[in-house]
N, C-alpha and C positions, 0 to 999 in steps of 0.2 A: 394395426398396432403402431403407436408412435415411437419413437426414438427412446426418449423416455420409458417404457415399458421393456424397451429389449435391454435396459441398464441390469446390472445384476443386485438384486434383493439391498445387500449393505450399500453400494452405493446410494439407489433407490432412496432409502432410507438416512444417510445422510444428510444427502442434498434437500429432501423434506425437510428436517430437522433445522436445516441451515435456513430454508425459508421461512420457517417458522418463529426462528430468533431474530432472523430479518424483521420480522412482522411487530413483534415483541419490541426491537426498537426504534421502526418505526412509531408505533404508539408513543411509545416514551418521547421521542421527539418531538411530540405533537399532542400534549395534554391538555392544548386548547380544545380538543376535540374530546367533548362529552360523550358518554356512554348512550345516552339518549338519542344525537343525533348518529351513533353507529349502527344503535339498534331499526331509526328509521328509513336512514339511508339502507343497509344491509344487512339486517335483520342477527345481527354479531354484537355483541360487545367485549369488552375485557373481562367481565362477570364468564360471560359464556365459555372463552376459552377455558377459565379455571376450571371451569366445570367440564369439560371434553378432557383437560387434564385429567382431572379426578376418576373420570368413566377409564380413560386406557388405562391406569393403573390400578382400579380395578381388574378389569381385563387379564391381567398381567398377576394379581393377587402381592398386590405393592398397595403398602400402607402410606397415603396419601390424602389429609383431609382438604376441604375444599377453602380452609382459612392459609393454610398453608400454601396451595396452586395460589390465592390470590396474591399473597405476597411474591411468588413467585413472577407470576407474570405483571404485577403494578411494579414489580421492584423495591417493595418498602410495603411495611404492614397497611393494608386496605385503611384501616383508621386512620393512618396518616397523610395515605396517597389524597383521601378524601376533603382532608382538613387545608392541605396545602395548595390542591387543583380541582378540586369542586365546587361550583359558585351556588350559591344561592340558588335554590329549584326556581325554574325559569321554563318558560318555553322555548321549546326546540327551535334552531334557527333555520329549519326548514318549514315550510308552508305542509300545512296537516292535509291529509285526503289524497294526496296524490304522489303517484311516482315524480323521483327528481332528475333530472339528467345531469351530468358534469357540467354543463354549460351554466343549466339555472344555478343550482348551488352557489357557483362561483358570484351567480347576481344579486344573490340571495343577503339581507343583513339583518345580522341579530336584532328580535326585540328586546329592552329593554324595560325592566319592570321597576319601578322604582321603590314599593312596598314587599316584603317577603312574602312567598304564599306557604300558608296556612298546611301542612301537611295532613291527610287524613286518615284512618285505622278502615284499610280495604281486606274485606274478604272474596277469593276466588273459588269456583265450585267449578270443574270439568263433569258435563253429565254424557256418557259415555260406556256401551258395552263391555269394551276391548282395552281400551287405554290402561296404562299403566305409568307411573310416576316419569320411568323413562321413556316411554313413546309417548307423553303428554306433550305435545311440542306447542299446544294452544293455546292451554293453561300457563308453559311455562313465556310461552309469547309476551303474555297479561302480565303474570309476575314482573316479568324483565322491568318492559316497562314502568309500569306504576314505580316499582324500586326505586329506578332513574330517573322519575320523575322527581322523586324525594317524599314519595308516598311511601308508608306502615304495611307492610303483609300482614295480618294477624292470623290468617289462617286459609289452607288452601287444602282442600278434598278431593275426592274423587267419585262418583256413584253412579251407581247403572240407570237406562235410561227405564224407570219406575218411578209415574208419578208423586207415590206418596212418599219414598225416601228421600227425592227432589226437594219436596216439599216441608218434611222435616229440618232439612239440613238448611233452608234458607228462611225458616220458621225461628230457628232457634239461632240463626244468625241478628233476624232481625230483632226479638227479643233480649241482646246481649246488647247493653246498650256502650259498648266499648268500640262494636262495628258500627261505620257510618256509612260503607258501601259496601255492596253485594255486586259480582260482575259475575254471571255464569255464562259457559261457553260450552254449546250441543244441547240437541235437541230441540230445534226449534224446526224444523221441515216439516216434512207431510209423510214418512213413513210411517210404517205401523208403530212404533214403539215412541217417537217424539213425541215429548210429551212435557216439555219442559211449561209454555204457557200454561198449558193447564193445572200443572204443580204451582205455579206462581203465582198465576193474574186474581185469584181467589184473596191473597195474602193483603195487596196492596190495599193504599187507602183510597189513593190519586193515579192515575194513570198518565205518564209519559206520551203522548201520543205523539207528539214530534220526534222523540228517539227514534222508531219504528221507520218514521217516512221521509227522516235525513241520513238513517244508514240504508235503505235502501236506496235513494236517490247517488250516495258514494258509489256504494259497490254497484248498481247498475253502471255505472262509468267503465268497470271491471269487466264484470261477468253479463252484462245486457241483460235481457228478457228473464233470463232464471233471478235476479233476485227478486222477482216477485213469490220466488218460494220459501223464502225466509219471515217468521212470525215472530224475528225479535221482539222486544220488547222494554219497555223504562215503566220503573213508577218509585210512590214514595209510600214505607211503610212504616210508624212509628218511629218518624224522623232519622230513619235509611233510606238511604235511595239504593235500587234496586236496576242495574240495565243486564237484560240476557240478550247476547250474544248468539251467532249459530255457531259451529263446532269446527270450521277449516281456521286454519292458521293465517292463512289471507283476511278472512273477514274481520278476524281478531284484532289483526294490525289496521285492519281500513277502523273498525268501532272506537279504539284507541286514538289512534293517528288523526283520527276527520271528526270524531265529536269528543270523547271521555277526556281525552289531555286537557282539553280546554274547560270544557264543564267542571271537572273536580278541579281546576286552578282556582282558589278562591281571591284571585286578582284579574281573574278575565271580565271583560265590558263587553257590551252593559250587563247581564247578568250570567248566572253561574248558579248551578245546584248547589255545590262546594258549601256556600254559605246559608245551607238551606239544612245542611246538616250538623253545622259545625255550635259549638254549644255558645249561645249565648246571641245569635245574630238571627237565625231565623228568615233570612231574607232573600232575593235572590241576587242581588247586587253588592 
């Protein structure tokens, strides 16, 4: 037991409290620092804390919405914090695919984009026995991201791992022609019930086959020899694009981080899906 631990309860709990508001203004200090790169550095953002906010007072049966925690912890209505300290979606000024240490960081400089990128209307699907909205920590990985990218959620699900509901749900995604990407996360293994490919690869028109053997080439970097047990997957279905993901919250962030940030930028070189979906361009570049 530490030090810390033999403190008694209210203490405990102040001095948490006071870290916290540390933490709080710490950020505010430092609004150069995007939400995007908190998320890739440490898997956190400002979003997240409102939201931890919102779960304890829950917890507690305190009426607490989550527009409300944002203001709380931005310090000024989210709309505004946004409008005043949010640049133009850009990419991250960390290098995608890989863990960063303090050192690189520090060697690390921002790219510059000289065109805006093009924002897109993504849908997410967790496919998933057990999960539930609040132990979706994969799905909500995905969310984060895309958000702070300065991508559209238009809608995020949840369904067990059964083929044909799989496949409904990203059937009538792609028929909506409001979504331009589909990202689902689980089901893609070798257990009995995985069964996400086979829900999907039916649907497509074109198959992705470099998604498959660039996110396992990442994650082999991670986990070795086992990512050969991942059957991700990319393709393009009446002008959606479609990448499934497996179902841990690491690979989520490796699929994101090491290929999708850059793909759905529709100012990435030489080409980009992005503008494969986007109306009116059709092209890869």
């Amino acid at each position: 037991m530490s030090a810390f631990d033999e403190l008694d309860p209210t203490t405990r709990t102040e001095l948490e409290a006071a870290a916290f508001r540390r933490l709080l203004q710490h950020l505010d200090d430092n609004k150069d620092v995007q939400n995007i790169d908190l998320m890739i550095l440490a898997d956190f953002c400002r979003n997240c804390l409102s939201k931890w906010l919102v779960s304890a007072a829950e917890a507690r049966d305190e009426s607490l919405s989550y527009e409300e925690a944002r203001e709380y912890v931005y310090g000024m209505p989210y709309s505004e914090w946004k409008e005043l300290y949010q640049p133009p979606p850009r990419r991250s000024r960390w290098p995608l695919g890989k863990r960063i240490t303090p050192k690189e960081s520090s060697q690390t400089r921002v790219t510059s984009m000289s065109e805006p990128m093009v924002p897109l209307n993504i849908a997410v699907l967790t496919v998933s026995d057990t999960r539930t909205e609040e132990t979706d920590r994969s799905g909500q990985a995905l969310v984060d991201r895309l958000t702070n990218a300065g991508h559209t959620l238009v809608e995020k699900r949840i369904v067990p791992d059964d083929v044909y509901r799989i496949r409904a749900v990203v059937a009538n995604w792609i028929a909506d022609t409001e979504v331009q990407v589909v990202i689902t996360t689980g089901g893609t293994g070798f257990t009995g019930r995985d069964s996400t490919p086979e829900a999907i690869s039916v649907l497509l028109d074109k198959r992705i086959e470099g998604f498959g053997e660039r996110f396992r080439q990442l994650s082999g970097e991670e986990i070795g020899s086992s990512t050969i047990q991942s059957r991700c997957l990319g393709g393009l279905a009446n002008a959606t694009v479609v990448f499934c993901l497996p179902g841990s919250t690491g690979a989520c962030r490796t699929g994101w981080d090491g290929i999708l940030a850059e793909q759905l930028d529709s100012r990435h070189k030489p080409c980009n899906f992005a503008n494969l979906v986007i109306p009116g361009r059709g092209q890869h570049g």
